[in-house]
N, C-alpha and C positions, 0 to 999 in steps of 0.2 A: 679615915678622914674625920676631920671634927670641928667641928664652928660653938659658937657661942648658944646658947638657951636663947630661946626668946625672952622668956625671964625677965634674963639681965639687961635687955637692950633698954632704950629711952622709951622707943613709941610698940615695944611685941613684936618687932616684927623682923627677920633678917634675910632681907632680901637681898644681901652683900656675900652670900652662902653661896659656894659652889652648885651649881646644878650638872650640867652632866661634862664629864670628864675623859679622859685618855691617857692612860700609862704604857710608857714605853720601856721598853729595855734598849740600852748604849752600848757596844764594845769598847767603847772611846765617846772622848765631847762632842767630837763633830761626826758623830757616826751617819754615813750618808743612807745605811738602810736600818735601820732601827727596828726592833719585832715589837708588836703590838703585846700589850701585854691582856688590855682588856678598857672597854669602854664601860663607862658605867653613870649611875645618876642617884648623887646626895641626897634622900629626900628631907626636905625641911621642915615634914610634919614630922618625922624618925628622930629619933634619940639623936643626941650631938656629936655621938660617937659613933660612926658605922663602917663597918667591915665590907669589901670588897674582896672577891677568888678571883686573880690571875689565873690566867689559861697557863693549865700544864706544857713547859719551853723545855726541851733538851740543852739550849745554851746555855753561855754564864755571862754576866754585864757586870761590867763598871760601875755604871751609873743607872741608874732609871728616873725616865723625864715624864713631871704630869703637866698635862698639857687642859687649864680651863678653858671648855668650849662655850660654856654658856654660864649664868647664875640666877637668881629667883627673883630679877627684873630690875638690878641698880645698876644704871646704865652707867654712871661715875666708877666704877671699883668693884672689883672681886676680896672678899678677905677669905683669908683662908687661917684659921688656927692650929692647927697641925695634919702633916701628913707621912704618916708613917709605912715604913716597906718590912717586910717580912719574908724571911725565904731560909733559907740553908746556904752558908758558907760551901764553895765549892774547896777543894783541895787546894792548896796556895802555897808556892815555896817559903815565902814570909807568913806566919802565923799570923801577924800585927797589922793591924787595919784601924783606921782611923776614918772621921765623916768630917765632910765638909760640904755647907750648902749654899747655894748660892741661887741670884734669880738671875736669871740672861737678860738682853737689853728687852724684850717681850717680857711684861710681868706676870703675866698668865702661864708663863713656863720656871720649873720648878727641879733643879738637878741634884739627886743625892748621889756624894759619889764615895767611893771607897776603894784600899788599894788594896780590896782581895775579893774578888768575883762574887756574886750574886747569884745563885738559881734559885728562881720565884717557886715555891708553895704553893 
């Protein structure tokens, strides 16, 4: 996950930062049981760039959903500057896989999807 430097902001400070977080694994979009992947929390003193370990999952997903729970106190707005997934391609009859991302009617949720499986690292 990654947000801006305080740095760069106008007044130091970025309180529009995710704080703690939820990533799930999809078999599908409207997966009605979804596995956890792992909960976790941005800290906004740590570098802008920070790594998260998903829990070792025997399954494979489609998509993986991040779901912000909280942020570092801007009641208006979560920003989020990127958030990227890491794992190992499962086996796939199609080779060929393409991303598309989108935000659901919830702007706090966040779905990358692909059309060849997913097992999280």
């Amino acid at each position: 996950m990654e947000h801006i430097p305080k740095a760069l902001t106008p007044n130091g400070i970025i309180d529009s930062a995710p704080k703690k977080f939820a990533v799930w694994g999809l078999r599908e979009k409207y997966d009605e049981n979804p596995t956890l992947l792992g909960e976790f929390m941005y800290d906004s003193e740590g570098p802008t760039l920070q790594y998260f370990e998903a829990k070792m999952v025997a399954d494979t997903f489609d998509m993986v959903e991040l779901k912000i729970l909280s942020n570092h106190g801007n009641i208006e707005y979560t920003c989020l500057y990127r958030f990227r997934v890491h794992g190992n391609l499962a086996p796939s009859p199609s080779p060929v896989h393409t991303y598309n991302r989108f935000s659901s009617a919830n702007h706090n949720t966040l779905h990358h999807m692909t059309s060849s499986k997913y097992n999280p690292v």
